[in-house]
C-alpha positions in Angstrom: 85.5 54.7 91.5 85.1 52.3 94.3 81.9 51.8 96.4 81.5 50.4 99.1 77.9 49.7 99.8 78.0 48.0 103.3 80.3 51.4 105.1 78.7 53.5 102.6 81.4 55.2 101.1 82.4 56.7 97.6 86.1 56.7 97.1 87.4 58.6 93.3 90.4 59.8 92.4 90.9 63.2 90.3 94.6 63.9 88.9 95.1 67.5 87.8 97.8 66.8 84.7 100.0 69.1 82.5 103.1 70.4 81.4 105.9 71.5 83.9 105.2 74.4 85.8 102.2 75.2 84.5 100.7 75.4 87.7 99.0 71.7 89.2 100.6 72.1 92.6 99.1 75.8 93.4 96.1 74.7 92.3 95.8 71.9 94.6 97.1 73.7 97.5 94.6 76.8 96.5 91.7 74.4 96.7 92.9 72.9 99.9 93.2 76.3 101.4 89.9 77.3 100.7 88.5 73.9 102.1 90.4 75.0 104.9 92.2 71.7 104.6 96.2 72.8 103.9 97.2 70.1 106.1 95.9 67.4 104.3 98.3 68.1 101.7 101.2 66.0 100.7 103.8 66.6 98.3 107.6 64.9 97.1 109.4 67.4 96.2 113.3 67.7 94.7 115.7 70.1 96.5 114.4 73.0 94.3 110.9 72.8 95.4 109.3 71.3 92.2 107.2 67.9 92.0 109.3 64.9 91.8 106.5 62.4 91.7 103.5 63.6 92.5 101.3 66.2 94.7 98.4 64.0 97.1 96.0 64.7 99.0 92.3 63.9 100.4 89.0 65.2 101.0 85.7 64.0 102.4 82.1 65.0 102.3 78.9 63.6 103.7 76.0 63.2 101.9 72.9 61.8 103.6 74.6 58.1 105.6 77.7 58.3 102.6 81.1 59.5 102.7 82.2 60.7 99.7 85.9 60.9 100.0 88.1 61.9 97.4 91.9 61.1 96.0 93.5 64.3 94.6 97.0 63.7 93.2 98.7 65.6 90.5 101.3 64.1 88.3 104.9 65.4 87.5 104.9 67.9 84.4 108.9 67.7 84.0 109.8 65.3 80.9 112.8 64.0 83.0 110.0 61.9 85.6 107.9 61.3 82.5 107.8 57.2 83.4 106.4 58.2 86.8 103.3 59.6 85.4 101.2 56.5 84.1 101.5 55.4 87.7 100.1 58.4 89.2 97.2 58.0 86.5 96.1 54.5 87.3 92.7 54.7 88.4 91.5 58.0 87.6 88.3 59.1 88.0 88.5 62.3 86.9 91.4 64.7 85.2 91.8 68.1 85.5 94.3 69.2 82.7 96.0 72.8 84.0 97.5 74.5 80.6 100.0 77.5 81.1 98.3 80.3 78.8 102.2 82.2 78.0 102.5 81.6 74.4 105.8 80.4 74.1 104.8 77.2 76.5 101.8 76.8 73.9 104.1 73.6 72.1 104.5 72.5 75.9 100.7 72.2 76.6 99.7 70.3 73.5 102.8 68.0 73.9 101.1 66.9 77.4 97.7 67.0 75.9 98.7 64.7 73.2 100.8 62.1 75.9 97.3 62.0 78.0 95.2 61.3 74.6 97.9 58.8 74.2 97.0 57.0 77.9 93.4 57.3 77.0 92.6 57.5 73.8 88.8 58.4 72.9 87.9 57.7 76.1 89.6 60.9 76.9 86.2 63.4 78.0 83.7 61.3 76.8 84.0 58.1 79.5 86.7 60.0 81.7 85.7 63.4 82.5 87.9 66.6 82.3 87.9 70.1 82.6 90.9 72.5 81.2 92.5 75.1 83.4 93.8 78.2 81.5 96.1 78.9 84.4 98.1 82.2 84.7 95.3 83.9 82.6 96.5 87.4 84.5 99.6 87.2 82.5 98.9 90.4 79.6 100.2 87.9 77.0 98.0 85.1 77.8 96.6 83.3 74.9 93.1 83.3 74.1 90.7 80.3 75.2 89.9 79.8 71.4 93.6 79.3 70.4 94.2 77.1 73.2 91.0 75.2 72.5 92.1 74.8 68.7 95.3 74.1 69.6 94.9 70.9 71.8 92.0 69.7 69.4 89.3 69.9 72.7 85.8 68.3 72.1 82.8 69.7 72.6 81.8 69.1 75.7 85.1 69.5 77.4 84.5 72.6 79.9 87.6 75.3 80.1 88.2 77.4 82.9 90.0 81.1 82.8 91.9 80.8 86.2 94.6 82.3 88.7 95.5 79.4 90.8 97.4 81.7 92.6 94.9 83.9 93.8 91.8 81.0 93.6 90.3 82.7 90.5 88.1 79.7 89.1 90.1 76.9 90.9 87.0 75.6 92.9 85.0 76.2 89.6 86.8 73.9 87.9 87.2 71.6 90.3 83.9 71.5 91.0 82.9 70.7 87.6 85.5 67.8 87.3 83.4 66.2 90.1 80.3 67.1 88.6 81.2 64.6 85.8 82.5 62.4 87.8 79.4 61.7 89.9 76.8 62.3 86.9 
Protein backbone atom coordinates (compact mmCIF):
# COMPACT_ATOMS: atom_id res chain seq x y z
CA UNK A 1 0.00 0.00 0.00
CA UNK A 2 1.43 3.35 -0.84
CA UNK A 3 0.48 6.61 1.04
CA UNK A 4 1.02 9.51 0.14
CA UNK A 5 0.60 11.92 2.99
CA UNK A 6 1.22 15.35 1.36
CA UNK A 7 -1.84 14.71 -1.81
CA UNK A 8 -3.54 12.58 0.62
CA UNK A 9 -4.03 9.57 -1.20
CA UNK A 10 -4.24 5.66 -0.46
CA UNK A 11 -3.24 3.67 -3.44
CA UNK A 12 -3.65 -0.70 -2.91
CA UNK A 13 -3.77 -3.21 -5.17
CA UNK A 14 -6.24 -6.28 -4.88
CA UNK A 15 -5.60 -9.26 -7.48
CA UNK A 16 -8.51 -11.68 -7.73
CA UNK A 17 -6.37 -15.21 -8.51
CA UNK A 18 -7.40 -18.77 -9.61
CA UNK A 19 -7.56 -21.47 -11.81
CA UNK A 20 -8.53 -21.01 -15.62
CA UNK A 21 -11.93 -20.16 -16.19
CA UNK A 22 -13.07 -20.25 -12.99
CA UNK A 23 -14.45 -16.96 -13.30
CA UNK A 24 -11.88 -13.74 -12.17
CA UNK A 25 -12.77 -11.68 -15.23
CA UNK A 26 -16.75 -11.71 -14.71
CA UNK A 27 -16.20 -10.97 -11.44
CA UNK A 28 -14.25 -7.90 -12.05
CA UNK A 29 -16.43 -6.73 -14.72
CA UNK A 30 -19.61 -7.55 -12.33
CA UNK A 31 -18.16 -5.28 -9.68
CA UNK A 32 -17.34 -2.58 -12.16
CA UNK A 33 -20.86 -2.64 -13.46
CA UNK A 34 -22.39 -2.22 -10.33
CA UNK A 35 -20.03 0.79 -9.49
CA UNK A 36 -21.24 1.90 -12.57
CA UNK A 37 -17.67 2.05 -13.78
CA UNK A 38 -17.47 -0.68 -16.96
CA UNK A 39 -15.35 1.72 -18.70
CA UNK A 40 -12.74 1.76 -16.41
CA UNK A 41 -12.02 -1.74 -17.34
CA UNK A 42 -9.10 -3.09 -19.15
CA UNK A 43 -8.36 -6.38 -20.35
CA UNK A 44 -5.56 -8.40 -22.89
CA UNK A 45 -7.13 -10.82 -24.25
CA UNK A 46 -6.06 -13.76 -26.93
CA UNK A 47 -8.17 -14.17 -30.08
CA UNK A 48 -10.67 -16.53 -28.16
CA UNK A 49 -11.59 -14.05 -25.65
CA UNK A 50 -9.72 -15.45 -22.50
CA UNK A 51 -7.07 -13.56 -20.33
CA UNK A 52 -3.69 -13.57 -21.82
CA UNK A 53 -2.06 -11.57 -19.06
CA UNK A 54 -4.13 -9.96 -16.94
CA UNK A 55 -7.69 -8.17 -16.38
CA UNK A 56 -6.98 -4.14 -14.83
CA UNK A 57 -8.69 -1.81 -13.72
CA UNK A 58 -9.22 1.25 -11.06
CA UNK A 59 -11.46 2.66 -8.58
CA UNK A 60 -11.57 5.70 -6.31
CA UNK A 61 -13.32 6.78 -3.18
CA UNK A 62 -13.15 9.78 -1.02
CA UNK A 63 -13.06 9.71 2.39
CA UNK A 64 -12.91 12.96 4.39
CA UNK A 65 -9.63 15.21 2.31
CA UNK A 66 -8.20 11.30 1.11
CA UNK A 67 -8.60 9.53 -2.04
CA UNK A 68 -8.56 6.12 -1.62
CA UNK A 69 -7.97 4.73 -5.09
CA UNK A 70 -7.62 1.25 -5.78
CA UNK A 71 -5.57 -1.20 -8.32
CA UNK A 72 -7.72 -4.25 -9.37
CA UNK A 73 -5.96 -6.69 -11.65
CA UNK A 74 -6.59 -10.31 -12.04
CA UNK A 75 -4.01 -12.72 -13.07
CA UNK A 76 -4.07 -15.42 -15.91
CA UNK A 77 -5.55 -18.82 -14.65
CA UNK A 78 -4.29 -20.84 -17.90
CA UNK A 79 -1.00 -22.92 -16.98
CA UNK A 80 0.39 -22.06 -20.49
CA UNK A 81 0.94 -17.91 -19.08
CA UNK A 82 1.80 -19.44 -15.72
CA UNK A 83 5.32 -17.13 -15.69
CA UNK A 84 3.19 -14.08 -16.26
CA UNK A 85 1.47 -14.43 -12.95
CA UNK A 86 4.18 -13.53 -10.23
CA UNK A 87 4.34 -10.26 -12.13
CA UNK A 88 0.79 -9.43 -11.95
CA UNK A 89 1.18 -10.32 -8.12
CA UNK A 90 3.91 -7.97 -7.12
CA UNK A 91 2.68 -5.64 -4.82
CA UNK A 92 -0.48 -7.01 -3.65
CA UNK A 93 -2.46 -5.67 -1.13
CA UNK A 94 -5.06 -7.78 -1.09
CA UNK A 95 -6.17 -11.35 -3.00
CA UNK A 96 -9.27 -12.36 -3.80
CA UNK A 97 -8.98 -16.20 -4.75
CA UNK A 98 -12.25 -17.16 -7.13
CA UNK A 99 -12.52 -21.24 -6.94
CA UNK A 100 -14.82 -22.87 -9.61
CA UNK A 101 -17.27 -25.08 -7.31
CA UNK A 102 -17.82 -28.11 -10.51
CA UNK A 103 -16.22 -30.97 -8.89
CA UNK A 104 -14.21 -32.20 -11.55
CA UNK A 105 -12.13 -28.75 -11.57
CA UNK A 106 -11.84 -29.43 -7.67
CA UNK A 107 -7.74 -30.75 -8.54
CA UNK A 108 -7.69 -27.43 -10.52
CA UNK A 109 -8.48 -25.06 -7.63
CA UNK A 110 -6.14 -26.56 -5.08
CA UNK A 111 -3.33 -26.72 -7.73
CA UNK A 112 -3.69 -22.74 -7.87
CA UNK A 113 -4.22 -22.58 -4.17
CA UNK A 114 -1.10 -24.40 -3.49
CA UNK A 115 1.14 -22.14 -6.38
CA UNK A 116 -0.20 -18.88 -4.36
CA UNK A 117 0.79 -20.50 -0.85
CA UNK A 118 3.90 -21.13 -2.81
CA UNK A 119 4.38 -17.04 -3.60
CA UNK A 120 3.41 -16.34 -0.08
CA UNK A 121 3.96 -18.79 2.13
CA UNK A 122 2.38 -18.16 5.79
CA UNK A 123 1.94 -14.96 5.12
CA UNK A 124 -0.81 -16.10 2.99
CA UNK A 125 -4.28 -14.60 5.09
CA UNK A 126 -2.60 -13.81 8.14
CA UNK A 127 -0.26 -10.57 6.78
CA UNK A 128 -1.97 -10.52 3.21
CA UNK A 129 -5.63 -10.65 3.43
CA UNK A 130 -7.96 -12.87 1.33
CA UNK A 131 -11.32 -13.85 0.82
CA UNK A 132 -12.41 -17.14 -1.28
CA UNK A 133 -15.07 -16.91 -4.05
CA UNK A 134 -17.10 -20.19 -4.54
CA UNK A 135 -17.94 -18.98 -7.97
CA UNK A 136 -20.61 -20.76 -10.16
CA UNK A 137 -22.40 -21.88 -6.84
CA UNK A 138 -25.83 -22.11 -9.15
CA UNK A 139 -24.38 -25.05 -10.82
CA UNK A 140 -26.68 -28.22 -9.14
CA UNK A 141 -23.38 -30.13 -8.72
CA UNK A 142 -21.50 -27.46 -6.94
CA UNK A 143 -19.42 -28.68 -4.16
CA UNK A 144 -20.09 -27.85 -0.74
CA UNK A 145 -18.20 -24.81 1.06
CA UNK A 146 -16.90 -27.47 3.66
CA UNK A 147 -15.26 -29.70 0.97
CA UNK A 148 -13.71 -26.89 -0.73
CA UNK A 149 -12.56 -25.41 2.56
CA UNK A 150 -10.96 -28.88 3.44
CA UNK A 151 -9.75 -29.30 0.29
CA UNK A 152 -7.49 -26.12 -0.15
CA UNK A 153 -6.38 -26.49 3.74
CA UNK A 154 -8.17 -22.66 4.43
CA UNK A 155 -7.34 -21.11 7.89
CA UNK A 156 -9.50 -19.89 10.12
CA UNK A 157 -10.05 -16.59 9.58
CA UNK A 158 -10.08 -16.78 5.86
CA UNK A 159 -13.79 -15.51 4.87
CA UNK A 160 -15.54 -17.62 1.84
CA UNK A 161 -18.18 -16.31 -0.25
CA UNK A 162 -21.08 -18.49 -2.11
CA UNK A 163 -21.30 -16.41 -5.36
CA UNK A 164 -22.65 -15.96 -9.04
CA UNK A 165 -20.34 -13.55 -10.60
CA UNK A 166 -22.49 -13.72 -13.32
CA UNK A 167 -25.46 -12.41 -11.98
CA UNK A 168 -23.48 -10.31 -8.90
CA UNK A 169 -24.64 -12.75 -6.22
CA UNK A 170 -21.94 -11.94 -3.35
CA UNK A 171 -19.40 -10.31 -5.73
CA UNK A 172 -19.44 -6.84 -3.93
CA UNK A 173 -19.59 -8.97 -0.56
CA UNK A 174 -16.60 -10.34 -1.17
CA UNK A 175 -14.96 -7.74 -2.43
CA UNK A 176 -15.85 -5.69 0.15
CA UNK A 177 -14.42 -7.79 2.74
CA UNK A 178 -11.04 -8.07 0.84
CA UNK A 179 -10.88 -4.31 1.43
CA UNK A 180 -12.05 -4.55 4.82
CA UNK A 181 -8.70 -6.35 5.63
CA UNK A 182 -6.89 -4.56 3.71
CA UNK A 183 -7.60 -1.23 5.44
CA UNK A 184 -7.95 -2.75 9.09
Amino acid sequence: MLIDWSSKVIQSKIVYYGPAMSGKTTSIRTLFNKLGQSKKIESIETTTGRTLFFDFGSLELQRNDWTIRMYIWSATGQDYYAETRSTVLAGTDGIVFVVDVQPHLLEDNVRSWEELKKFYGEKLGQDLPVVVMLNKWDLPEALSRERVTQALELKNGIHVFPTIATEGYNVSESFSAVLQKVFQ
